[in-house]
N, CA, C and O atoms as a Maestro MAE file, in Angstrom:
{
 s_m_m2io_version
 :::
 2.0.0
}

f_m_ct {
 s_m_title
 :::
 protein
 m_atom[172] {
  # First column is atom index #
  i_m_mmod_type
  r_m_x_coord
  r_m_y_coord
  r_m_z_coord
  i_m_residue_number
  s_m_chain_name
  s_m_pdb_residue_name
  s_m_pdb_atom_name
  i_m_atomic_number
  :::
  1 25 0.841 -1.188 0.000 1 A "UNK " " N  " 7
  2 3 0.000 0.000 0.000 1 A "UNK " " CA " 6
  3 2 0.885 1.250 0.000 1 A "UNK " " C  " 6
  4 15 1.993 1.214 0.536 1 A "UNK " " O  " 8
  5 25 0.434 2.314 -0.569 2 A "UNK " " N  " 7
  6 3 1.188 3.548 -0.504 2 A "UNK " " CA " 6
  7 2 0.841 4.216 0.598 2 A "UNK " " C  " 6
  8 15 -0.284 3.861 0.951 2 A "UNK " " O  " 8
  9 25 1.325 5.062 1.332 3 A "UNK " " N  " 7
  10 3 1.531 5.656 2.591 3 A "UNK " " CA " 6
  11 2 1.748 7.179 2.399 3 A "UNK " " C  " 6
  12 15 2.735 7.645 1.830 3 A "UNK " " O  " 8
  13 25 0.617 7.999 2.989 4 A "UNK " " N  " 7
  14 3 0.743 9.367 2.881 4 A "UNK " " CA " 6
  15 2 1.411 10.004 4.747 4 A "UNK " " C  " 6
  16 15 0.763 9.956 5.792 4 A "UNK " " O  " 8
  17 25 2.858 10.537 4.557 5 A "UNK " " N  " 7
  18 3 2.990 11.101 5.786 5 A "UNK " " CA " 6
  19 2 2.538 12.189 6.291 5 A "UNK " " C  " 6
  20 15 2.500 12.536 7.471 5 A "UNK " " O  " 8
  21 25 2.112 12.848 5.135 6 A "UNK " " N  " 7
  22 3 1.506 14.200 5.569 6 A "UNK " " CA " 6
  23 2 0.633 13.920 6.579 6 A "UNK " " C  " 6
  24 15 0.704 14.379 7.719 6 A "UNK " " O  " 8
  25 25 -0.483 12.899 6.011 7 A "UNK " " N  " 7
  26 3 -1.660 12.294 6.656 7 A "UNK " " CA " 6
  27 2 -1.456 11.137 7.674 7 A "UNK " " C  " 6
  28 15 -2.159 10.681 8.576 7 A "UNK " " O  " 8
  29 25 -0.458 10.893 7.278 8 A "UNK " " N  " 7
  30 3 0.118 9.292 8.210 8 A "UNK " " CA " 6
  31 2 -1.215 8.617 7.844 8 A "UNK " " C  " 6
  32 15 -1.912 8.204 8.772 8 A "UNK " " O  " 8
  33 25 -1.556 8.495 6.803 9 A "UNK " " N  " 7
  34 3 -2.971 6.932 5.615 9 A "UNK " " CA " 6
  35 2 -2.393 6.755 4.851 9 A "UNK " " C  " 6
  36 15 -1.731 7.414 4.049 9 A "UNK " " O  " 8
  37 25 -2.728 5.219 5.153 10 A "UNK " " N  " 7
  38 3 -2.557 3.852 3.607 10 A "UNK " " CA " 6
  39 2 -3.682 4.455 2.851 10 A "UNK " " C  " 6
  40 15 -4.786 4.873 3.200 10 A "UNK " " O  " 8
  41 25 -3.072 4.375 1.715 11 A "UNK " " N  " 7
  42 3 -4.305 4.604 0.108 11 A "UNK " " CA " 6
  43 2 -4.043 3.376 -0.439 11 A "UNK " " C  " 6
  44 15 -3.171 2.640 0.023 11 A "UNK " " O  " 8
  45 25 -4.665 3.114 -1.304 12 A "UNK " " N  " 7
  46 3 -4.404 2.042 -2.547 12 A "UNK " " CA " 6
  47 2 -3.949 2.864 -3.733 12 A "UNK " " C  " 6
  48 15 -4.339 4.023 -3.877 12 A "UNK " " O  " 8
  49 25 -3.188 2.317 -4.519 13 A "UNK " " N  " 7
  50 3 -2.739 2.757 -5.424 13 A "UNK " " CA " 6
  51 2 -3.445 3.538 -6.652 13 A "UNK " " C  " 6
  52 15 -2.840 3.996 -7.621 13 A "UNK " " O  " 8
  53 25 -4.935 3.609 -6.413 14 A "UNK " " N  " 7
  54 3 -5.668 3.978 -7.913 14 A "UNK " " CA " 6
  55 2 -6.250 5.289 -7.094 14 A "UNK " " C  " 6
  56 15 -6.830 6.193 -7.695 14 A "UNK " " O  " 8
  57 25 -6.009 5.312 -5.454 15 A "UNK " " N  " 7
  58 3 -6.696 6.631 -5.170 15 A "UNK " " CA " 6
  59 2 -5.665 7.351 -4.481 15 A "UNK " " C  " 6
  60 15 -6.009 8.131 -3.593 15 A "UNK " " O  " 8
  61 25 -4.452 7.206 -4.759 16 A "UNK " " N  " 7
  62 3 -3.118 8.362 -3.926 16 A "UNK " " CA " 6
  63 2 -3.503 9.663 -5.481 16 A "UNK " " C  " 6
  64 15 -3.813 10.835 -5.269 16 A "UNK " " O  " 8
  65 25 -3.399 9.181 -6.613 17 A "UNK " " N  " 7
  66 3 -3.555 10.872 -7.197 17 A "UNK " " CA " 6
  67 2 -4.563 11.532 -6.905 17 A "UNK " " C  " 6
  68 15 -4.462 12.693 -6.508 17 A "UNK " " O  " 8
  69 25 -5.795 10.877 -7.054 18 A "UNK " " N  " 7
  70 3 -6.644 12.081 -5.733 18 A "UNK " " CA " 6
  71 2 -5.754 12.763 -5.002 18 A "UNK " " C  " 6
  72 15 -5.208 13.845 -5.214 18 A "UNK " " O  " 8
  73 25 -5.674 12.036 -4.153 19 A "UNK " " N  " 7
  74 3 -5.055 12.568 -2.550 19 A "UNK " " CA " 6
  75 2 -3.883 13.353 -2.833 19 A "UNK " " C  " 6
  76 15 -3.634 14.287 -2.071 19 A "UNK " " O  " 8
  77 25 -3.380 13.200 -3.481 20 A "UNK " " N  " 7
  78 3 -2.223 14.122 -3.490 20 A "UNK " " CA " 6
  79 2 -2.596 15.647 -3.763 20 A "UNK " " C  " 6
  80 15 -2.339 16.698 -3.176 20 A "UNK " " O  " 8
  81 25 -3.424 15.258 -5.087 21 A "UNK " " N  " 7
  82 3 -4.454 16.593 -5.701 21 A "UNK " " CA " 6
  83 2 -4.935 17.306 -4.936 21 A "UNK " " C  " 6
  84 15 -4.907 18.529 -5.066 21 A "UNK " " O  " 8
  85 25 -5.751 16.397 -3.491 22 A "UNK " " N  " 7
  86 3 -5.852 17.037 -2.352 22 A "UNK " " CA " 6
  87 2 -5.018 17.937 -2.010 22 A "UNK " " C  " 6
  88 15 -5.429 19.097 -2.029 22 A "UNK " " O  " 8
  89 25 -3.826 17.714 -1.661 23 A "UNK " " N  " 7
  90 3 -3.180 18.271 -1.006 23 A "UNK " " CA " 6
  91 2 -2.179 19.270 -2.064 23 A "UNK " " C  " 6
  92 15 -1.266 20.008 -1.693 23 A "UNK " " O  " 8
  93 25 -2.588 19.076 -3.276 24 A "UNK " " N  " 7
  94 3 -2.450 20.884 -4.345 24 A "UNK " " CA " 6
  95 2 -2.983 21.555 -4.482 24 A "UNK " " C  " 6
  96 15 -2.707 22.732 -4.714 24 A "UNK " " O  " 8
  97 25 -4.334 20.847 -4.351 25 A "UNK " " N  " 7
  98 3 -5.411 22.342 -4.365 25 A "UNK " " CA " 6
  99 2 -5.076 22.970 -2.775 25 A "UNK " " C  " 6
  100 15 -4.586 24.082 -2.573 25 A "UNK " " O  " 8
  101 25 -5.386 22.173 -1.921 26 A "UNK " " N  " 7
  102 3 -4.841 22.812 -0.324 26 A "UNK " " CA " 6
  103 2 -3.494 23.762 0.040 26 A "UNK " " C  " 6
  104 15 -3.134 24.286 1.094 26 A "UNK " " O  " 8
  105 25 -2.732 23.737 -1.747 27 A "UNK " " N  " 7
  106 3 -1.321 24.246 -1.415 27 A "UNK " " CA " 6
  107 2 -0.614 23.560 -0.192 27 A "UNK " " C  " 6
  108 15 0.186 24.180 0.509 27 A "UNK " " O  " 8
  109 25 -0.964 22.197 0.037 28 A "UNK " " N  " 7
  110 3 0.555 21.776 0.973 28 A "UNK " " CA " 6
  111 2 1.263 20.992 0.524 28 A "UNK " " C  " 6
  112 15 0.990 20.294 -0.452 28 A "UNK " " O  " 8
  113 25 2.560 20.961 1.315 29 A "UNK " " N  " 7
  114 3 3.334 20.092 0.946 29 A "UNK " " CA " 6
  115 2 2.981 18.631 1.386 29 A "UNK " " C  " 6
  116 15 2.585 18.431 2.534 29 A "UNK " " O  " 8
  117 25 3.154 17.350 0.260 30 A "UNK " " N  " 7
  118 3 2.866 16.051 1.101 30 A "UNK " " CA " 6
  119 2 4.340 15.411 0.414 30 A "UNK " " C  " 6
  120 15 5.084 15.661 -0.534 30 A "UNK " " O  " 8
  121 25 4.225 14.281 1.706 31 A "UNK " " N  " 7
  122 3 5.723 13.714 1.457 31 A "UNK " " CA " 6
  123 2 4.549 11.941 1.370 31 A "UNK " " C  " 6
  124 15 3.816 11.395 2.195 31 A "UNK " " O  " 8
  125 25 4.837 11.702 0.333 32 A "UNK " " N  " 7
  126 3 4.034 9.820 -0.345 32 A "UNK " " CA " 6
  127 2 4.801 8.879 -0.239 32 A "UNK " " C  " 6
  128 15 4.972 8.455 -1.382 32 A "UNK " " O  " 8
  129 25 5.552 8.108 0.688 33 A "UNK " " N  " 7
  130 3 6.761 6.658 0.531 33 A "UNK " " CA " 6
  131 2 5.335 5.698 -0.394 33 A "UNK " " C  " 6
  132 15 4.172 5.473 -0.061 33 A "UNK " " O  " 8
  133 25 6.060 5.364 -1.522 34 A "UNK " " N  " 7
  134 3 5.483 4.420 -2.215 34 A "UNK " " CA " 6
  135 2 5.724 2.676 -2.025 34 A "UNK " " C  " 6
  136 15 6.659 2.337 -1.299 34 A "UNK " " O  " 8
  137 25 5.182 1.986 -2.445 35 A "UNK " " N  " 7
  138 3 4.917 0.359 -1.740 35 A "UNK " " CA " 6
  139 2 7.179 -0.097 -2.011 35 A "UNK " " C  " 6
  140 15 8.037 -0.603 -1.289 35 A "UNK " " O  " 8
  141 25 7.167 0.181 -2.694 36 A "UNK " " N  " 7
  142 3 8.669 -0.430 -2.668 36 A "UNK " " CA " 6
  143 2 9.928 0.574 -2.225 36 A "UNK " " C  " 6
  144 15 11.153 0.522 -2.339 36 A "UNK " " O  " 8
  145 25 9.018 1.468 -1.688 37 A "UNK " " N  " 7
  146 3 10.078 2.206 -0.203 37 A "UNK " " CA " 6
  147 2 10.374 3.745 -1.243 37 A "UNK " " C  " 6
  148 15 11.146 4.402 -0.544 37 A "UNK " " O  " 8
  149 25 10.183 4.308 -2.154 38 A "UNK " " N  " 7
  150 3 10.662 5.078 -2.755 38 A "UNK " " CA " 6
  151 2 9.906 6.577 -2.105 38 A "UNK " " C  " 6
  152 15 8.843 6.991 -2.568 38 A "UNK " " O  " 8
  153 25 10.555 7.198 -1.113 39 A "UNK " " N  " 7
  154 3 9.726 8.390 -0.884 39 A "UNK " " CA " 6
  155 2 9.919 10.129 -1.573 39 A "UNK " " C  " 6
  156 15 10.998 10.717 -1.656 39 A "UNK " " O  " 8
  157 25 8.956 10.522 -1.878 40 A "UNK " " N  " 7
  158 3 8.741 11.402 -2.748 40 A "UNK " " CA " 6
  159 2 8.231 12.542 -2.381 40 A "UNK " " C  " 6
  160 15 7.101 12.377 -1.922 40 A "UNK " " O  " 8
  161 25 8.747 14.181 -2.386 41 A "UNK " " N  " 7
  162 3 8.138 15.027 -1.875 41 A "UNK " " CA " 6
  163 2 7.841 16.005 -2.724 41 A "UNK " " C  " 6
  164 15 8.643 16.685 -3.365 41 A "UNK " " O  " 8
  165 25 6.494 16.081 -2.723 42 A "UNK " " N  " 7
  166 3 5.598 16.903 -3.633 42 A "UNK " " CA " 6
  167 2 5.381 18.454 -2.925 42 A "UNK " " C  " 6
  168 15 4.723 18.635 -1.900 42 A "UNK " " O  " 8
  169 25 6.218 19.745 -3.855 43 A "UNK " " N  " 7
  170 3 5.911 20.790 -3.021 43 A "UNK " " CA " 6
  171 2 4.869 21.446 -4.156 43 A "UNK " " C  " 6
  172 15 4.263 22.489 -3.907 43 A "UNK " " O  " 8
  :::
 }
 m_bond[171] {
  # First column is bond index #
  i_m_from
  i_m_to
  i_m_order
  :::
  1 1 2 1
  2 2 3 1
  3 3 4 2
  4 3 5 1
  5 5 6 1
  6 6 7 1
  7 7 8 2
  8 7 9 1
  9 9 10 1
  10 10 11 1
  11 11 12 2
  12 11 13 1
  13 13 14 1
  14 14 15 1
  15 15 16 2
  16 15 17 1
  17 17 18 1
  18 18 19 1
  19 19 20 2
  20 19 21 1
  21 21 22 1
  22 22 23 1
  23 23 24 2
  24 23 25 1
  25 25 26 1
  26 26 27 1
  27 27 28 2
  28 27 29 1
  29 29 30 1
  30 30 31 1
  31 31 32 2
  32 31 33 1
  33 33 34 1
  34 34 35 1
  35 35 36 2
  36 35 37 1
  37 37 38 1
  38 38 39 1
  39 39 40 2
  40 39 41 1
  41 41 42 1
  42 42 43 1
  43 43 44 2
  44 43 45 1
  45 45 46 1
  46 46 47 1
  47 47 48 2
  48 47 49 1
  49 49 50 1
  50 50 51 1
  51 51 52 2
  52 51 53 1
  53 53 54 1
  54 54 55 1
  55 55 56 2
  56 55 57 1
  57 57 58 1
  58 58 59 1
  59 59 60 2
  60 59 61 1
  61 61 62 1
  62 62 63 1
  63 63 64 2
  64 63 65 1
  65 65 66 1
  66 66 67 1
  67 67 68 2
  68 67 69 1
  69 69 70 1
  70 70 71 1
  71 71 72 2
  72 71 73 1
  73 73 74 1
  74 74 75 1
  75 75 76 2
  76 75 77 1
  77 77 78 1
  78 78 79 1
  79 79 80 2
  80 79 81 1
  81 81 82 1
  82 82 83 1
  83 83 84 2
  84 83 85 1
  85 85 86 1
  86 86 87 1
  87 87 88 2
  88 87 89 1
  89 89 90 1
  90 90 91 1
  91 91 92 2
  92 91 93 1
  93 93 94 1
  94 94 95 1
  95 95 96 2
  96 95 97 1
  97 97 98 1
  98 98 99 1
  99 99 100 2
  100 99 101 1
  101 101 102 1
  102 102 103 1
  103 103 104 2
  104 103 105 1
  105 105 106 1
  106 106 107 1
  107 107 108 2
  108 107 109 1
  109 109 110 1
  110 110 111 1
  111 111 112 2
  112 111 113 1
  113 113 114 1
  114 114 115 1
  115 115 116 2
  116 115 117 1
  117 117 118 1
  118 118 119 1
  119 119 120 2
  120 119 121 1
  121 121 122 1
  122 122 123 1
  123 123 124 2
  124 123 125 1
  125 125 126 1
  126 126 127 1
  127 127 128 2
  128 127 129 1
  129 129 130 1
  130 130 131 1
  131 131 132 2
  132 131 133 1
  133 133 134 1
  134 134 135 1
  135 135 136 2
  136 135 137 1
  137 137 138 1
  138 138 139 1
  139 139 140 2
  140 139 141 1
  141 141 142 1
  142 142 143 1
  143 143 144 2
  144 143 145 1
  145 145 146 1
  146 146 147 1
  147 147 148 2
  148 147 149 1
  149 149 150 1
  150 150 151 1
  151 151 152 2
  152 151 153 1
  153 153 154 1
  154 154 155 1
  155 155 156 2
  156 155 157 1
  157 157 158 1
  158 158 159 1
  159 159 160 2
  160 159 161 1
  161 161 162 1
  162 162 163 1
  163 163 164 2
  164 163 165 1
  165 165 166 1
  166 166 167 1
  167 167 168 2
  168 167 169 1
  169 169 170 1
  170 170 171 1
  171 171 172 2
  :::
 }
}
């Protein structure tokens, strides 16, 4: 499962671009570790 730290929630993989979107329209920063450890910070 992918892992949002911003939020500290598991998503499934077909609904983290929502969520991220969430958190562009909100203007924040989210930091996403993806299922095979790769973490990624979206400003």
């Amino acid at each position: 499962m992918i892992y949002c730290e911003t939020c500290k929630k598991t998503f499934h993989p077909l609904g983290i671009a929502r969520h991220r979107a969430m958190h562009r329209d909100k203007r924040e920063d989210c930091i996403i570790q993806y299922t095979r450890g790769e973490r990624y910070h979206y400003a």
